[in-house]
C-alpha positions in Angstrom: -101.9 -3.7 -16.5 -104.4 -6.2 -16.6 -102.8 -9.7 -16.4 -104.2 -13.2 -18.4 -103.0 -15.5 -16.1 -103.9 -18.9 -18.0 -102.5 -21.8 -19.8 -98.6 -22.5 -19.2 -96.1 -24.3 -21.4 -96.7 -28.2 -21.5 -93.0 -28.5 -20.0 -93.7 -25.6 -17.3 -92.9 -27.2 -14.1 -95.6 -26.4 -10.7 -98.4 -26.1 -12.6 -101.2 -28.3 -13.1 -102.8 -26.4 -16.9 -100.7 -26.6 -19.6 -101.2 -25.3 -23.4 -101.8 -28.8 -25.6 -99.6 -29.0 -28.0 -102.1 -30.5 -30.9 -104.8 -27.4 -29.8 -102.2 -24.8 -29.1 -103.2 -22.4 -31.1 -107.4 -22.2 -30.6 -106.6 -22.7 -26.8 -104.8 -19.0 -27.7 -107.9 -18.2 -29.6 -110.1 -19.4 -26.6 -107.7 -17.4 -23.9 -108.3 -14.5 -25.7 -111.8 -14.5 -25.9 -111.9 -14.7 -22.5 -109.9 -12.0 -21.8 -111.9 -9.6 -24.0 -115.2 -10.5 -22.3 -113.5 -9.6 -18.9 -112.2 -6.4 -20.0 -115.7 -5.1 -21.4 -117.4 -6.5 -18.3 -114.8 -4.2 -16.4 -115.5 -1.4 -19.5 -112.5 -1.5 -20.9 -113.1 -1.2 -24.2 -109.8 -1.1 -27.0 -107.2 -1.8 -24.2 -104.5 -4.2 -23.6 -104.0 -8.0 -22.1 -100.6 -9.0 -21.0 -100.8 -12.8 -21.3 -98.6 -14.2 -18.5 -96.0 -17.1 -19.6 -94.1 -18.3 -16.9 -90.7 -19.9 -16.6 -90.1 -23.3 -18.8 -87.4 -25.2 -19.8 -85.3 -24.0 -23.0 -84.8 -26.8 -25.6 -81.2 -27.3 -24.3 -82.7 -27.3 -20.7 -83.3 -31.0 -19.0 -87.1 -31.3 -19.3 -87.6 -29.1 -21.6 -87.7 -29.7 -25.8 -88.5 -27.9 -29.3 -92.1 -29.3 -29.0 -92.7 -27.5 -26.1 -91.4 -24.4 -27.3 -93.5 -24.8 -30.4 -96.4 -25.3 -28.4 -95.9 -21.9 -27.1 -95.7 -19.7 -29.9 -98.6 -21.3 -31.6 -100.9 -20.6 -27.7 -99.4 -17.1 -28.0 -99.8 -16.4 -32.0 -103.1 -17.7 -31.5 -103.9 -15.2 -28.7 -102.4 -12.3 -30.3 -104.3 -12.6 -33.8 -107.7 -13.2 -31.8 -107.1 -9.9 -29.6 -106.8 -7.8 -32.6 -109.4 -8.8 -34.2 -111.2 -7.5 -31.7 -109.8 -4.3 -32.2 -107.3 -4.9 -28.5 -103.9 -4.8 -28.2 -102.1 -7.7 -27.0 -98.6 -8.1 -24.9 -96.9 -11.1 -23.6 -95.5 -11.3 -19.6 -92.6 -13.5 -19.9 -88.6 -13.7 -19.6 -86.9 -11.5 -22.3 -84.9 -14.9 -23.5 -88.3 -16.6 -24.4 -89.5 -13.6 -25.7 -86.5 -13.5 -28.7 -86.4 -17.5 -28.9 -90.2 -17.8 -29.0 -91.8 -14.7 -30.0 -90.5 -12.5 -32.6 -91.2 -12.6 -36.3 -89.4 -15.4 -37.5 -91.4 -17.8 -35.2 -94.7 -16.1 -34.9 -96.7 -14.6 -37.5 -98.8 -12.6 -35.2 -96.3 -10.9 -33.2 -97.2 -9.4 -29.4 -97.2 -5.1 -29.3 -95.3 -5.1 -26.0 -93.4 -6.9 -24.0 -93.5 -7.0 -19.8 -90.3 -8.4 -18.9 -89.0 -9.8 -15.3 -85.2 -8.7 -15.1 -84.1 -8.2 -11.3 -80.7 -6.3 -10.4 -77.7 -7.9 -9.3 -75.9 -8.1 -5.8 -75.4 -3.9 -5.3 -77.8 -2.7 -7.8 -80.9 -1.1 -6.7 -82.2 -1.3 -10.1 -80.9 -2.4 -13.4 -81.3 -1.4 -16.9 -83.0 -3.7 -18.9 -80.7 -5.0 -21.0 -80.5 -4.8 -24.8 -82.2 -7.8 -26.1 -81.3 -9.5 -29.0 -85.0 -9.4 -31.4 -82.9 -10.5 -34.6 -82.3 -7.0 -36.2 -86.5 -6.2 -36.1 -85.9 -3.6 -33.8 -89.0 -4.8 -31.8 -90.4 -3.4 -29.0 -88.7 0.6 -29.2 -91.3 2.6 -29.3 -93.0 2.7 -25.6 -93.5 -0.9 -25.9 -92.3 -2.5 -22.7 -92.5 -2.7 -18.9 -89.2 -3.6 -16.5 -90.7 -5.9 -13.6 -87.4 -5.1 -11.0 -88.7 -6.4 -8.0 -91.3 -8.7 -6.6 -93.0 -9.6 -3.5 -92.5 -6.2 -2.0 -94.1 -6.1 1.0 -97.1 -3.5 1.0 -98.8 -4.1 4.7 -102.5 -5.3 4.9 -105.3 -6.1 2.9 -108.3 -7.9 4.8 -106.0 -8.8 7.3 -104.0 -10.7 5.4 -100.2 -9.7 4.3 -100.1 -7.7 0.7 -97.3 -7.5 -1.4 -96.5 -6.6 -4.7 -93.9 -6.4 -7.7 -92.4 -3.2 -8.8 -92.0 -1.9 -12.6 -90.2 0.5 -14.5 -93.1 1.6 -17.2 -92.8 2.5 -20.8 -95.2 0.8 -22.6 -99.3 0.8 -22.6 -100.9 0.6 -19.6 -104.8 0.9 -19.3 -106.7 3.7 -17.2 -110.0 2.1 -15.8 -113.1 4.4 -15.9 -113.8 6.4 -12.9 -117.0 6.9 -13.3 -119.8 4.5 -15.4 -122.6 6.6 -13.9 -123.6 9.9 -16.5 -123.7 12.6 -14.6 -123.4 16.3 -14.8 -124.7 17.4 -11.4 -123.0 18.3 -8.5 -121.8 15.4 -6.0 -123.0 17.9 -3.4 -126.5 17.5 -4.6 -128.4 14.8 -3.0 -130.6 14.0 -5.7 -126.6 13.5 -7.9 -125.9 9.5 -8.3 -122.5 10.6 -7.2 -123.7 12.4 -3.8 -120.8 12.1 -1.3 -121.5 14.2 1.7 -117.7 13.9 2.7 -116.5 16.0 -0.6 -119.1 18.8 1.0 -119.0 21.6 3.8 -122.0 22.1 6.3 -123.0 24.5 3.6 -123.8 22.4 0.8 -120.5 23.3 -0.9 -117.7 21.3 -2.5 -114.7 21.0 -0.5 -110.8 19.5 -1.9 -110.0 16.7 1.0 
């Protein structure tokens, strides 16, 4: 699931870029650019971004304010409309209340496709199901359209010597396949004259072997 990690709300707290509330909407315009032109340099053409929103405080919340909320759905309205016109498909990473405050179709004219949502299970739970979410009647989000985040910081072991971990979802929504091959070729990787020679796919005979 490839993940636009970008601008944050201008009352998210522990980060340092915020979305401006008088530009919100082109800096959604300008986020999503970006993401298209990394998702064709990887070759993933007519796919999908997940723009990541973290935590910020509701307008009840100390620190937090209807401006700030406003600023948000204009940064995401303005990310979603410039990801289809590019022909992409465009979700939103963030916590299911935000999504229903902030995000459905009375605030946003240019509503996400799919939601990824953070939900973790309660004390004796192993997981959770996500639960039913309040999207004002508009029965948003039904149809394959969202990923369950149940767990994070998992520990995975090593990666270049450093500690790995990751997060762990529950999927029913899109998610994008990256290309396993860029190289056209219809010879055999057990011909050395293939671009996709691999001598450890092959017996001493010249022959392709399953590893």
């Amino acid at each position: 699931m490839p993940l636009w990690d970008d601008l944050q709300a201008p009352c998210a707290p522990n980060y340092t870029q915020h979305i401006d509330s008088n530009t919100a909407t082109a800096q959604g315009v300008t986020a999503a650019d970006s993401a298209v032109n990394v998702l064709l340099d990887l070759n993933l053409p007519d796919s999908i971004a997940w723009l990541d929103i973290e935590k910020y405080p509701r307008p009840t919340e100390a620190g937090g304010g209807a401006d700030c909320s406003q600023a948000v759905q204009a940064y995401v309205n303005g990310f979603v409309y410039e990801m289809h016109s590019y022909g992409y498909s465009a979700g939103v990473y963030a916590n299911g209340a935000y999504i229903w405050d902030d995000m459905n179709q009375d605030t946003l004219s240019n509503v996400p496709d799919a939601i990824w949502v953070p939900q973790y299970p309660g004390p004796g739970y192993a997981v959770q199901p996500l639960r039913v979410l309040d999207d004002g009647g508009y029965n948003l989000y039904v149809y394959e359209q969202r990923i369950h985040q149940v767990a994070e910081n998992i520990p995975t072991g090593f990666s270049n010597g450093e500690p790995s971990q990751v997060d762990t979802d529950f999927i029913d929504g899109p998610v994008v396949a990256g290309p396993y091959n860029t190289v056209s070729c219809n010879c055999d990787v057990c011909d050395p004259s293939c671009p996709n020679y691999d001598p450890n796919q092959c017996d001493d005979q010249g022959s392709w072997v399953l590893r």
